[in-house]
N, C-alpha and C positions, 0 to 999 in steps of 0.2 A: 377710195379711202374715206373712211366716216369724218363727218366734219368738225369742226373745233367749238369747245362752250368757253367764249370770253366774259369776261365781266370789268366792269370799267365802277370803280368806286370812289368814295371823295368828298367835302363837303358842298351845299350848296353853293353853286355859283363856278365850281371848277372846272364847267364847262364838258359834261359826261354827256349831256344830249347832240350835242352838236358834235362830238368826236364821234361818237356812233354813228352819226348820219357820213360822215366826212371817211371813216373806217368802212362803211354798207358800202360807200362811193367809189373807194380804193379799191375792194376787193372783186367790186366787178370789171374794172380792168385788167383782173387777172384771172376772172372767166371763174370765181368762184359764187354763187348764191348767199346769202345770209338773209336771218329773220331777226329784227329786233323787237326787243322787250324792257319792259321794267320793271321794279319792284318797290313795294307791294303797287299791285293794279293789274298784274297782267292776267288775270281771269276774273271770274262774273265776284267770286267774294272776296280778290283782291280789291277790287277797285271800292268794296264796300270798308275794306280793312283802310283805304289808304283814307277815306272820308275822314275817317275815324283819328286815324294816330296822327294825322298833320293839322286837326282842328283843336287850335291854340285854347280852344272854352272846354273841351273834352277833360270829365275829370277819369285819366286814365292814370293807373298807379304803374309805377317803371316796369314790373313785374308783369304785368297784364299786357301792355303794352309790346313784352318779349312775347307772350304766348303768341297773340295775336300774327305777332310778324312770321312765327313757328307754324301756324295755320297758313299765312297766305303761301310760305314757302313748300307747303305740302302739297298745295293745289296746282304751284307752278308743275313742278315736278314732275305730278302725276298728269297733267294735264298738255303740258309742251314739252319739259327737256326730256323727260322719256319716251315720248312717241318719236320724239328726233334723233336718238340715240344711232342710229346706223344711217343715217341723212346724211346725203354729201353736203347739204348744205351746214352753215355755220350758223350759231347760236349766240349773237350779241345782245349782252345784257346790261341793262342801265340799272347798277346795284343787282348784289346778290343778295337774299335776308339772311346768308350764315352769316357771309364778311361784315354784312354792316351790321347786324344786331352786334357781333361781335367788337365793333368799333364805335359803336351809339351806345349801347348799353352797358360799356366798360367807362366810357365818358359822363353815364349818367350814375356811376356805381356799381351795378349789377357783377360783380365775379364772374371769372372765367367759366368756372364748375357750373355756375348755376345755369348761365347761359345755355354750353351743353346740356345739363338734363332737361332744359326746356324744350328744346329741339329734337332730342335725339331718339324720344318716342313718335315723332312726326313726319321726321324728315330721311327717305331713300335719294340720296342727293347722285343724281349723275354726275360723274366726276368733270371738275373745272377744270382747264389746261392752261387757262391764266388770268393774274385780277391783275389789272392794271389801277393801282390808287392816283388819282389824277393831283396832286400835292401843292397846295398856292399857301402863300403869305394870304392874312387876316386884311391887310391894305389893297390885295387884288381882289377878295370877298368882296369889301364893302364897294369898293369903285364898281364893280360888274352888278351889283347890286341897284347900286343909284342909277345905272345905266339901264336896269331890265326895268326897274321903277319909272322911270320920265318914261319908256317906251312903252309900257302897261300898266303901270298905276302900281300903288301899293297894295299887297297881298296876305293874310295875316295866316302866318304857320307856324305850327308849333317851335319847327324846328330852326328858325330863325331865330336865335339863343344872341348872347353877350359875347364879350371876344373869351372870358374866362372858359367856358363851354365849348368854342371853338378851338381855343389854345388842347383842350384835355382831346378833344375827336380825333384833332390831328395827330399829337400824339401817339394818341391809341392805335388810329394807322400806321405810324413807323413802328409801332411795337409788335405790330400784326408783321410786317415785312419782316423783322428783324429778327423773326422767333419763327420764321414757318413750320419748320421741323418737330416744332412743341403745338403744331396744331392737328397734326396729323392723327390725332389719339382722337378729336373732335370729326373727322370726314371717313366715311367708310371710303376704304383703296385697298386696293393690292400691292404686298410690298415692295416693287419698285416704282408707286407713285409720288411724284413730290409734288405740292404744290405750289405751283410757281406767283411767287404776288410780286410784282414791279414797282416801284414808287417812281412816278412820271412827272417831270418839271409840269405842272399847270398853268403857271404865271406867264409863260408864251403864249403867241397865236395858235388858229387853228393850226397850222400846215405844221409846226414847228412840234406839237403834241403828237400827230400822227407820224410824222418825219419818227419818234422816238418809241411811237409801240409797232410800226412796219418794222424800225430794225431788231426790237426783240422779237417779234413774230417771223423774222430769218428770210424779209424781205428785201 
């Protein structure tokens, strides 16, 4: 049986790296493989893309900043999730560029439509089987923050924004969960694909996150 393309989405700090690793961990207790990835970075001119749109002096206009992410997602693509297409193993992604252009860029203004047309002469998207949005309070942000901060220092990213910016992402990810069926006009499928986006408590520990995407994954 071909294996499954996850994707774990969210704001910074919602803790997506660490549930990937903790989800790679679980799944080989049950004798399955997986490969994890990120986005944008996971090939040679992702990782030149991510230089790019997370460097806070970059003058990059909202628009451009969409193409860009439409490029590195065309590289993923064609580069890993379609050579893995009949893989037994599993495809764990840390961000997808449809879902989150689609929830960064609707937070920074950018429409729905445009988004689509930006992408949609780039991107052959192997089909996702589930985005798990990882969901915290702005108070568990900033504490996990302070916390990565004393343990590595401060770090200057674009996208380390105001709570105003943060309030509008999150948003924009319940609206993404809440409207899936109005997205499907945006993902090439066949018509009995749905896809499936989860909105997962964040604000818990590790064990308690995974405890909550193994039982949607029908573990």
């Amino acid at each position: 049986m071909p294996g499954k393309y996850i994707c774990l989405e969210g704001p910074d700090y919602c803790g997506k790296t660490t549930t990937l690793h903790n989800l790679h961990n679980f799944l080989r207790t049950k004798e399955i493989n997986s490969t994890i990835t990120k986005h944008p970075g996971a090939t040679w001119i992702g990782q030149r893309i991510r230089e790019i749109v997370k460097d806070p002096d970059a003058k990059v206009l909202d628009h451009t900043r969409a193409m860009l992410f439409a490029v590195d997602n065309a590289a993923f693509h064609e580069e890993i999730a379609k050579p893995m297409i009949n893989s037994k193993d599993w495809l764990l992604a840390d961000r997808n560029n449809f879902t989150s252009a689609l929830a960064y860029q609707m937070a920074d203004g950018v429409s729905l439509d445009e988004i689509q047309q930006i992408h949609s002469s780039l991107i052959n998207p192997r089909k996702i089987d589930h985005v798990f949005v990882l969901d915290i309070t702005y108070e568990t942000r900033m504490q996990r923050q302070r916390l990565r901060e004393a343990a590595e220092g401060k770090v200057n990213d674009y996208y380390e924004r105001d709570r105003e910016h943060f309030d509008k992402l999150r948003n924009a990810y319940a609206r993404l969960a809440e409207n899936k069926d109005a997205l499907h006009r945006y993902v090439e499928h066949d018509d009995d694909y749905t896809l499936n986006i989860h909105m997962i408590n964040g604000n818990v520990d590790g064990a308690g996150i995974l405890d909550q995407i193994a039982s949607k994954l029908g573990f």
